[in-house]
C-alpha positions as CSV (number, residue, x, y, z in Angstrom):
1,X,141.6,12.3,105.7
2,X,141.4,16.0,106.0
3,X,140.5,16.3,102.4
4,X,137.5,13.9,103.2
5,X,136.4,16.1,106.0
6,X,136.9,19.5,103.6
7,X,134.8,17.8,101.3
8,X,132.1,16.8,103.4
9,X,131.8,20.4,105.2
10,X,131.9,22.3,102.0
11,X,128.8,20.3,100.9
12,X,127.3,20.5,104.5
13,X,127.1,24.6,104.1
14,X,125.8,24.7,99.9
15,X,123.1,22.7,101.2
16,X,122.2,25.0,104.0
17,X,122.4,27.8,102.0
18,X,120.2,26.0,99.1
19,X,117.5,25.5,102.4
20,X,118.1,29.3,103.6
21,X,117.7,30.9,99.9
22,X,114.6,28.8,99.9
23,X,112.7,30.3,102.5
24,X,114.2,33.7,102.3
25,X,113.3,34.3,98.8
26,X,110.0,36.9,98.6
27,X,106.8,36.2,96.8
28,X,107.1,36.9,92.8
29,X,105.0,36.8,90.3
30,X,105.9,34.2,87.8
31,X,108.2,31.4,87.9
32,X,111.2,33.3,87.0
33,X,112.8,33.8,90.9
34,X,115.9,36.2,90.1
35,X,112.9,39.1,89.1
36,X,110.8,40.2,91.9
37,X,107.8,42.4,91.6
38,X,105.8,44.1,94.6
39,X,102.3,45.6,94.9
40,X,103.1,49.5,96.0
41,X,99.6,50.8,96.1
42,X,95.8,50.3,96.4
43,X,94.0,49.9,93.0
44,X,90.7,50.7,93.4
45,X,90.7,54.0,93.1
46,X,88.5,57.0,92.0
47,X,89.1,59.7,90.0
48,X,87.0,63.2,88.9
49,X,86.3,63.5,85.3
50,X,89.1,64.6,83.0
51,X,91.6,64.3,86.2
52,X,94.5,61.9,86.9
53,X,95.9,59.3,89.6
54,X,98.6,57.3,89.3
55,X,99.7,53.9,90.3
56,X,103.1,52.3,91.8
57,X,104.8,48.9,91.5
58,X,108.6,48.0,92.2
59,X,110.6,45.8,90.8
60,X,113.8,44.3,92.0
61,X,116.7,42.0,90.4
62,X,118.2,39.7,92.7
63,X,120.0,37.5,89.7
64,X,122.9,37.9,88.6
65,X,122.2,39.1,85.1
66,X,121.0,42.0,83.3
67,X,117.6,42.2,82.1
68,X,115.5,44.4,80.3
69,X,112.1,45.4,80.9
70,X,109.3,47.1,78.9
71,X,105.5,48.3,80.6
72,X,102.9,47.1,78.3
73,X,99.0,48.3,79.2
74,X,96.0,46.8,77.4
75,X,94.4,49.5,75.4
76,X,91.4,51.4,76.9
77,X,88.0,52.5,76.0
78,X,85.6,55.1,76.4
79,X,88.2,58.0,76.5
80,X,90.0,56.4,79.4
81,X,94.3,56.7,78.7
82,X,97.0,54.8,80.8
83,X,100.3,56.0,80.2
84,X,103.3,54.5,81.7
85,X,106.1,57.2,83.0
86,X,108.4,54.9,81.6
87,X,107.9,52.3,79.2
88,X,111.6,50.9,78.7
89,X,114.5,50.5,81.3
90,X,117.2,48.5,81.9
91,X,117.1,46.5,84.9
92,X,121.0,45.9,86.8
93,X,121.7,43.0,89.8
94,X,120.6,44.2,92.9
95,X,118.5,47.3,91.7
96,X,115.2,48.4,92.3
97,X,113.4,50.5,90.5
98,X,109.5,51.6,90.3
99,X,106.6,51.5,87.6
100,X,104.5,54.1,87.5
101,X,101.0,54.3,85.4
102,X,99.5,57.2,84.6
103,X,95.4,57.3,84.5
104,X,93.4,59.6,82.8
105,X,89.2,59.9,83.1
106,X,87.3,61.1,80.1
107,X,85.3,64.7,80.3
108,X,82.3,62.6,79.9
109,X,80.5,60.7,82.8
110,X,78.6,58.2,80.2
111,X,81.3,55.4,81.5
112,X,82.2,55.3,85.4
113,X,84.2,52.6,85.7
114,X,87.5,51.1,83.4
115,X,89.3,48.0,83.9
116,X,93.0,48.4,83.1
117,X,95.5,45.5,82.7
118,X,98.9,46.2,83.1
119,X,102.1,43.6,82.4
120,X,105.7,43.8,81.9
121,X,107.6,41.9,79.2
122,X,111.2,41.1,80.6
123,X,114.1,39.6,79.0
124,X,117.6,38.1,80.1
125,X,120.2,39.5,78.7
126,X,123.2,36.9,79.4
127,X,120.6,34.1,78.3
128,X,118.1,35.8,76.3
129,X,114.8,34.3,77.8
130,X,112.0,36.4,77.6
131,X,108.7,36.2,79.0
132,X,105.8,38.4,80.6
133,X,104.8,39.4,83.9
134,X,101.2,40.6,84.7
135,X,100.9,43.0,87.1
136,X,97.7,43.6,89.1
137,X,94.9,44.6,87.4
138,X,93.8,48.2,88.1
139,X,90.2,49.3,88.4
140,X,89.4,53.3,88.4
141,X,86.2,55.0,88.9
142,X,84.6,58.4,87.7
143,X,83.4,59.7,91.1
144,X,79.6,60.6,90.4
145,X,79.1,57.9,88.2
146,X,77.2,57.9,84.8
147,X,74.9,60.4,83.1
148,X,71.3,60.1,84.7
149,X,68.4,62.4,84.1
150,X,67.3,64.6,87.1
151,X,63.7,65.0,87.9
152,X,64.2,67.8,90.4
153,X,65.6,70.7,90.5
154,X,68.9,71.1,93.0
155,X,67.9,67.6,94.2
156,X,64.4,68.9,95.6
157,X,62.2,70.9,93.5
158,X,59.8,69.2,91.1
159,X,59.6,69.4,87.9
160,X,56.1,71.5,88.0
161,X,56.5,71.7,84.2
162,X,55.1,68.0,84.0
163,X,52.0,69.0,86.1
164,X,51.4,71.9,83.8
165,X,50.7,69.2,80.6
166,X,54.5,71.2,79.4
167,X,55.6,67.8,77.4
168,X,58.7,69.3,76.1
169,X,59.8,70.3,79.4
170,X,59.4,66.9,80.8
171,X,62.8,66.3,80.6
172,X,65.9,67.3,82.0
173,X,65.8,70.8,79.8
174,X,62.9,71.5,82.5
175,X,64.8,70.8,85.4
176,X,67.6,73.1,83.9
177,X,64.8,76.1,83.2
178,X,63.8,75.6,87.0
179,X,67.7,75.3,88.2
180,X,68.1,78.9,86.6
181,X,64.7,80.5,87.9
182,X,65.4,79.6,91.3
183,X,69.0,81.4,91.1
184,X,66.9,84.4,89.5
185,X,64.5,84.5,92.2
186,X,67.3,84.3,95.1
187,X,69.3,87.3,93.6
188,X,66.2,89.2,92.9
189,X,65.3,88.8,96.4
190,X,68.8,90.2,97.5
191,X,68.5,93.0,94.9
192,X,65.0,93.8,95.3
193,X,64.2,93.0,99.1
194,X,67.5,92.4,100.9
195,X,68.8,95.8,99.5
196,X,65.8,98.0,101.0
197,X,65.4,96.2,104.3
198,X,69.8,97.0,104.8
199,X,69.5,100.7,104.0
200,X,66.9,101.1,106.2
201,X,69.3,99.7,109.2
202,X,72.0,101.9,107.7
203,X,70.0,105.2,108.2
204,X,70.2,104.9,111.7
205,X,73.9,105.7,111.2
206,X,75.5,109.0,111.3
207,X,77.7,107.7,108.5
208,X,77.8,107.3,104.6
209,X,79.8,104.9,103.8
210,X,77.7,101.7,104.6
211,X,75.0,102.7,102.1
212,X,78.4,103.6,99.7
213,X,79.8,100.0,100.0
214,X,76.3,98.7,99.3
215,X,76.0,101.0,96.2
216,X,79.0,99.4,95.3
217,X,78.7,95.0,96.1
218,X,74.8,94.5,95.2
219,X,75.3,94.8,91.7
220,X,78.0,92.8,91.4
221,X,76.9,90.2,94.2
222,X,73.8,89.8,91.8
223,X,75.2,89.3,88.5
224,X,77.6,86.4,90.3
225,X,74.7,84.9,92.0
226,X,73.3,84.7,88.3
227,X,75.9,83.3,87.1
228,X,76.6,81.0,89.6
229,X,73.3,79.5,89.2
230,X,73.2,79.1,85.3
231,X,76.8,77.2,85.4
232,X,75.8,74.7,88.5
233,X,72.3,74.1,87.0
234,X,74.4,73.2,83.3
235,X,75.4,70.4,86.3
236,X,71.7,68.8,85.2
237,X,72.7,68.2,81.4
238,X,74.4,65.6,79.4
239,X,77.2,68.2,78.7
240,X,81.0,67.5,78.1
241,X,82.6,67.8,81.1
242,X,85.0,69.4,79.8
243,X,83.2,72.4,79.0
244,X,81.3,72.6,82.2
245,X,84.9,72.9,83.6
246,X,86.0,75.8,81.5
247,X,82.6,77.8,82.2
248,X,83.6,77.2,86.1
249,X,87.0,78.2,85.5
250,X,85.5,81.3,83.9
251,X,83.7,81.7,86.7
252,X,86.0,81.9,88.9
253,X,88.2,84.3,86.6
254,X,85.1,86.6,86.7
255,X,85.0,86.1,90.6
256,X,88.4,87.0,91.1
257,X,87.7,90.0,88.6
258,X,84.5,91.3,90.2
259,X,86.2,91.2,93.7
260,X,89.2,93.1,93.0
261,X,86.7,95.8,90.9
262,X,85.0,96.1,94.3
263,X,87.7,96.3,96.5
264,X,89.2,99.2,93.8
265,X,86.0,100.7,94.4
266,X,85.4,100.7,98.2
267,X,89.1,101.9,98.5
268,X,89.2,105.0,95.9
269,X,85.1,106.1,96.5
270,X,84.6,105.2,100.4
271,X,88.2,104.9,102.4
272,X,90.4,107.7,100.4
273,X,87.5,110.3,100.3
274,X,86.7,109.2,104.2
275,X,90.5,109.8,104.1
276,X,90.7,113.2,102.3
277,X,88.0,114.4,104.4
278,X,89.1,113.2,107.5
279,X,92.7,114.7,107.1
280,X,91.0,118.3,105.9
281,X,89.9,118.9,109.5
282,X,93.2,117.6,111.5
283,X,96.0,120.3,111.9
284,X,98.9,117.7,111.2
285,X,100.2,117.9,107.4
286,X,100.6,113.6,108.0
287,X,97.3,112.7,106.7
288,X,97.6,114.9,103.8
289,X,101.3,113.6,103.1
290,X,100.9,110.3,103.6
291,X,97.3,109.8,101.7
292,X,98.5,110.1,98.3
293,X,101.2,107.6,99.3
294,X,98.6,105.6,100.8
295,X,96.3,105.6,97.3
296,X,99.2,104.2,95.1
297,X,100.4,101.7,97.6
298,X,96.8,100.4,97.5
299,X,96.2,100.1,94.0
300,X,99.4,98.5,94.0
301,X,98.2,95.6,96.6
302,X,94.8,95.6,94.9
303,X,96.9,94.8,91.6
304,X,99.6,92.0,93.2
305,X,96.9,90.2,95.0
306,X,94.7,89.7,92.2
307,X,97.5,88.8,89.6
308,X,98.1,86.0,92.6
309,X,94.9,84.7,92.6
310,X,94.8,84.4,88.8
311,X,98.0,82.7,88.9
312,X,97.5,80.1,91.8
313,X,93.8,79.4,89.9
314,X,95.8,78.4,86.8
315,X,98.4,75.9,89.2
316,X,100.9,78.0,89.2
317,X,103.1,78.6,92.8
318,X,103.7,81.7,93.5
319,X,105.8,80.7,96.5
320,X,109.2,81.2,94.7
321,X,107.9,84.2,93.3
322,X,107.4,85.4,96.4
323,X,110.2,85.0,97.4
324,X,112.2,85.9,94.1
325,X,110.5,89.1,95.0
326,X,111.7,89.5,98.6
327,X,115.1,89.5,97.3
328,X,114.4,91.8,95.1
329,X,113.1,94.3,97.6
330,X,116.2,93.5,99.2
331,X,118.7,94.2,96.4
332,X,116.4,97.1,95.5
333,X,116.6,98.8,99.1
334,X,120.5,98.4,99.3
335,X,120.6,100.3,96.1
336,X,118.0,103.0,97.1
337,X,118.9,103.4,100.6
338,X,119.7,107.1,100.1
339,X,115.9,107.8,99.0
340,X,115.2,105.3,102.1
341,X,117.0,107.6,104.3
342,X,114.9,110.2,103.1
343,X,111.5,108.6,103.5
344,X,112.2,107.7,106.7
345,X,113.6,111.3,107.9
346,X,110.5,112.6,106.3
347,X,108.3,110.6,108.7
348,X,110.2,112.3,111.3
349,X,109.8,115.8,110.2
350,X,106.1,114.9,109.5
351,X,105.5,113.4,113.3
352,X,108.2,115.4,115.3
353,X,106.9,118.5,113.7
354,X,110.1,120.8,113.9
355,X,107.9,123.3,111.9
356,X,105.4,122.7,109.1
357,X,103.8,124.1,106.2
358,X,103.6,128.1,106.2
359,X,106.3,128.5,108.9
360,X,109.2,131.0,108.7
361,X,112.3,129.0,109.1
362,X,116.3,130.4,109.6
363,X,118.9,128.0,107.9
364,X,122.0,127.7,109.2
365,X,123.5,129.2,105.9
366,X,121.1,132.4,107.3
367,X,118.7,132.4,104.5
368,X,115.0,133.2,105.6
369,X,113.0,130.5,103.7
370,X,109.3,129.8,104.5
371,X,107.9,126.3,104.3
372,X,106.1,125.4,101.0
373,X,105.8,121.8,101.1
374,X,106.9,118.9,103.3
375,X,107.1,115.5,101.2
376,X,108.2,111.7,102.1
377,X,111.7,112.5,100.1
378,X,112.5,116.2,100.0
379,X,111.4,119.7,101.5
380,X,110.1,122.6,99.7
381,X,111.5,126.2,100.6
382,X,110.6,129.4,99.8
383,X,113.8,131.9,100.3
384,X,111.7,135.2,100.6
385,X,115.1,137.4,100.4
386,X,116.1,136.0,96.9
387,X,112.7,134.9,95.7
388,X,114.0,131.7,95.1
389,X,112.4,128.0,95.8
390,X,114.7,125.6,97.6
391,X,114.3,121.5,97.5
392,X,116.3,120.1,99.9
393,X,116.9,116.3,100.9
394,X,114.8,115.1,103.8
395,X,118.0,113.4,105.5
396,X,120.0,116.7,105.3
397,X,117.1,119.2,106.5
398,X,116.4,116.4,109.5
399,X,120.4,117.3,110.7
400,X,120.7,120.8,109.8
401,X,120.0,123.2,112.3
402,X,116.7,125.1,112.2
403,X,115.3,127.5,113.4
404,X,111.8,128.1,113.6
405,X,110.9,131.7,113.8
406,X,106.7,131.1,113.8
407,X,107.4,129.6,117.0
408,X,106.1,129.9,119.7
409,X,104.2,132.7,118.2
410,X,104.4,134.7,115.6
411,X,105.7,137.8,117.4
412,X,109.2,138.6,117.0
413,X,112.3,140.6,118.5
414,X,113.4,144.0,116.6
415,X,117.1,145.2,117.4
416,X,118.3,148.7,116.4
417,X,122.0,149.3,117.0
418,X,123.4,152.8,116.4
419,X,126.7,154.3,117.8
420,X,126.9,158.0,118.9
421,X,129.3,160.4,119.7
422,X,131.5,160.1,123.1
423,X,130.7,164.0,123.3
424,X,127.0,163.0,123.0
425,X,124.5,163.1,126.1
426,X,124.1,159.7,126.2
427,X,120.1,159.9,128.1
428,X,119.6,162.1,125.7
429,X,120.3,159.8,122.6
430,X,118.8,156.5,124.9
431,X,115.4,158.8,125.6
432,X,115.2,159.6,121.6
433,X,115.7,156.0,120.2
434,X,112.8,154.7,123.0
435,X,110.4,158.0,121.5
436,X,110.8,156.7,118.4
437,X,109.5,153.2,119.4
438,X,106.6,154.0,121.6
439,X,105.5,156.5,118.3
440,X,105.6,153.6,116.1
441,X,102.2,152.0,115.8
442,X,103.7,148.5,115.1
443,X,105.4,148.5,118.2
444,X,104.4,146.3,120.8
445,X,104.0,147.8,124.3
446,X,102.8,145.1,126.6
447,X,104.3,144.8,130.7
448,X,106.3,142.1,129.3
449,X,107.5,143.3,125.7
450,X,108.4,147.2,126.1
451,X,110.8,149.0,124.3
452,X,114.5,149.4,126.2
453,X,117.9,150.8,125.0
454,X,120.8,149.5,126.5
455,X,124.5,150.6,126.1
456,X,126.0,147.5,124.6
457,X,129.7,148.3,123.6
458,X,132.5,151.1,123.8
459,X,133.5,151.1,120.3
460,X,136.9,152.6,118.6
461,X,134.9,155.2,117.2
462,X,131.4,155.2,119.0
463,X,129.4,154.2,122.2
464,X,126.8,151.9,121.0
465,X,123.5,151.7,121.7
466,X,120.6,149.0,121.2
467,X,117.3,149.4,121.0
468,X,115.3,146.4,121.7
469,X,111.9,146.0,120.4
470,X,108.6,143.6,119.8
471,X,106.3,143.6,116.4
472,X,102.9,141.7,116.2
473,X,104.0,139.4,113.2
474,X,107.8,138.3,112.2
475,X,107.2,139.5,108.6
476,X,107.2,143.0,109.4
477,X,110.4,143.0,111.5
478,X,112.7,144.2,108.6
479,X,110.4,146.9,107.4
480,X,109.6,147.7,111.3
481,X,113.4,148.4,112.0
482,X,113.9,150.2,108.3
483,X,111.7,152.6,109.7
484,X,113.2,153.3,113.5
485,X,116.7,153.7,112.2
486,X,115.1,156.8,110.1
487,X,113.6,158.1,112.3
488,X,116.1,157.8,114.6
489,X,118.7,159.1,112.1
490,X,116.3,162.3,111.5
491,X,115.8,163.5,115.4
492,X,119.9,162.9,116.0
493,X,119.9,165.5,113.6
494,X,118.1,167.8,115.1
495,X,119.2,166.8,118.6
496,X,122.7,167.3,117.3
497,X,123.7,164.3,118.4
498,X,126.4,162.6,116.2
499,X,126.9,159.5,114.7
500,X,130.5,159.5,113.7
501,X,132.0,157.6,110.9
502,X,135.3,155.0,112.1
503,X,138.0,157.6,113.4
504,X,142.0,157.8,114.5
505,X,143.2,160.2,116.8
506,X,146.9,161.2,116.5
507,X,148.9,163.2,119.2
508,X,151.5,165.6,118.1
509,X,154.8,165.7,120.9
510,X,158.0,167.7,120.7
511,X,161.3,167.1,122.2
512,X,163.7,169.7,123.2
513,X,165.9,169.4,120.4
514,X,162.6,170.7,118.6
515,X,162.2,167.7,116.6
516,X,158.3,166.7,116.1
517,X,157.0,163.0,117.3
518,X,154.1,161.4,116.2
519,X,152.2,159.1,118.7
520,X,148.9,157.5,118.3
């Protein structure tokens, strides 16, 4: 009894499952259920000449079996190609995989339109049953259709050649004559009568450089217009489309060309000699640092943005080069950071403006150097004591002490210090050392700069004195004081005042056993 009722159930649930698979099953193509094939696209579509589009299908095997499928097109006319990606796979159970079809338009727009019929030849593997699928038809188009002969020019200008009795010309050779004198006629007019009518707005300006930058673009701007117009008006013949492609991909070479020429040219004849000028009447030493940097760096933009254009015309991305090339500056400034650290100090020095070119500086080694140059990586010293020139790092001069001597002024401090006698009449040596100052002609004797001596020290073997002086210009200081301390040296002479050399005095005792001791 319960094998009855086992029985019965079991054949109760095949036959819902042969009702369920029924309705479930998707639409095919075919009568062969186990291989399904889906539309994946819309197949009318257009295509420009000697371009491509592609098409989709998908196919999926829901069997149980292995089967093998090969893409088979009809063949095509007219220069029309349809190229499967794939044209033989194996298909598993359960997997899905797509068809893709290539379409290519000829270079020729005699034939619009092509019909293409695609199928797919499939065979069982476990049974070996083999038959063919066809797939939708597809239908492209050439967008602009066929070849037809013009009878105006750009779409509205006659063909005047017919109303002169030109037979020849009545064709569309005419049209292509009048294509080309009309570009001719719009560039003369911006060469001949656009050019005038701008310079005379430009005079009203104080300025050269917009009649410089118009020097430059009209020539150019004309020959492009020119050219321009003979390629679109080849448009009007039965040419190959193929080479009316390559002439505008010339064309756009010589665009690309032509603009970085004038974009050379308005930067090295109008903004760097605007520059040079401009930086000749500022006192900063910026300007004139940073405009030779500022000339390479340009050429170097003008250079990278044109190879980029060339690059993207011809499909190429330049998007990973890009960034290739950020990493590179990245590597490159982790391996340079020492020259880094030297550019950027040398902004510093150029903007702070501890001292600059011409200056008389005191290193803290005490070398006297003046300032030849100031660069974006090192500094240029002159050491006027040794006659030497010294090139020193930017990052090391920016923490070094310095000390400017030209400032505030060029006027500088003169300090004489001699010792005299402690028998000497000390006014009378102070009085001779200021004589000798106010006698010198180089001697400054403003309210606020007069000579004064002071006593400064009681030495072992002297009193010493300092004489404290002013001279108009720094550079004279050294030959300034040369000439005091002979002077000086001359009329303690005659004074008798003495300058003794380092001395020890030793007192002689005795004791009363008459023995001598020496003290000191």
């Amino acid at each position: 009894m319960k094998t009855k009722r086992l029985a019965g159930l079991t054949l109760a649930m095949l036959a819902m499952m042969f009702l369920l698979g029924s309705i479930i099953t998707p639409t095919v193509f075919g009568d062969q259920a186990d291989i399904n094939i889906y539309s994946q696209d819309d197949y009318a579509k257009e295509v420009d000449m000697d371009e491509s589009i592609t098409y989709f299908w998908g196919i999926f095997n829901s069997g149980l079996n292995s089967h093998v499928v090969i893409v088979e097109t009809d063949s095509t006319d007219f220069g029309w190609t349809a190229e499967p990606t794939t044209t033989y796979f194996e298909l598993e159970p359960d997997e899905f995989m797509t068809i893709e079809l290539v379409v290519t338009a000829p270079d020729s727009r005699d034939h619009p339109t092509q019909l293409i019929g695609v199928s797919v030849n499939i065979t069982d593997l476990a049974t070996g049953n083999s038959w063919d699928e066809p797939l939708d038809q597809t239908t492209s188009e050439i967008t602009g259709g066929a070849y037809i002969p013009p009878t105006k020019a750009l779409g509205f200008i006659p063909n005047f050649f017919v109303d002169m009795g030109v037979d020849a010309l009545d064709n569309e050779w005419g049209v292509f004559i009048i294509s080309i004198l009309f570009w001719l006629l719009i560039g003369a007019i911006i060469y001949f009568v656009m050019d005038p009518f701008v310079k005379r707005l430009t005079r009203s300006t104080t300025t050269e450089i917009d009649d410089k930058v118009l020097a430059i673009v009209k020539g150019p701007v004309f020959w492009l217009i020119v050219v321009y117009g003979v390629i679109s008006s080849l448009g009007v013949l039965d040419f190959p489309w193929s080479v009316v492609n390559l002439l505008q991909l010339m064309f756009s070479i010589l665009v690309i060309i032509f603009g970085c020429w004038m974009a050379y040219k308005i930067f090295s004849d109008v903004l760097l000699i605007w520059g040079k000028s401009y930086s000749e009447k500022t006192e900063t030493s910026l300007d004139d640092v940073m405009l030779p940097l500022f000339e390479k760096l340009g050429m170097v933009v003008i250079f990278i943005v044109a190879m980029i254009l060339l690059l993207n015309l011809f499909g190429i991305d330049v998007t990973m080069l890009l960034a290739g090339m950020g990493v590179l500056g990245l590597v490159i400034a982790f391996a340079a950071q020492d020259t880094l650290g030297n550019f950027i100090s040398g902004m510093f020095l150029l903007t702070d403006r501890p001292f600059k070119i011409g200056d008389l500086v005191l290193m803290e080694n005490g070398d006297y150097c003046r300032v030849e140059h100031i660069g974006m990586r090192s500094t240029k010293l002159y050491n006027t004591f040794d006659h030497d020139v010294i090139i020193l790092p930017n990052s090391k001069i920016a923490n070094e002490k310095v000390i400017n001597l030209t400032e505030p002024d060029n006027k500088m401090k003169v300090k004489v210090t001699i010792g005299v006698d402690y028998k000497a009449d000390i006014h009378k040596a102070k009085q001779i050392m200021l004589d000798v100052a106010n006698d010198h002609q180089e001697v400054i004797e403003d309210d606020d700069r007069k000579p004064f001596v002071r006593l400064v020290d009681f030495g072992d073997s002297a009193i010493n004195l300092k004489l404290y002086t002013w001279v108009f210009h720094l550079d004279d200081q050294w030959r300034v004081g040369g000439e005091m301390r002979e002077e000086i040296f001359k009329r303690f002479k005659e004074a008798e005042i003495d300058i003794p050399f380092p001395q020890r005095v030793v007192h002689m005792e005795t004791y009363s056993d008459n023995k001598p001791s020496i003290s000191g």
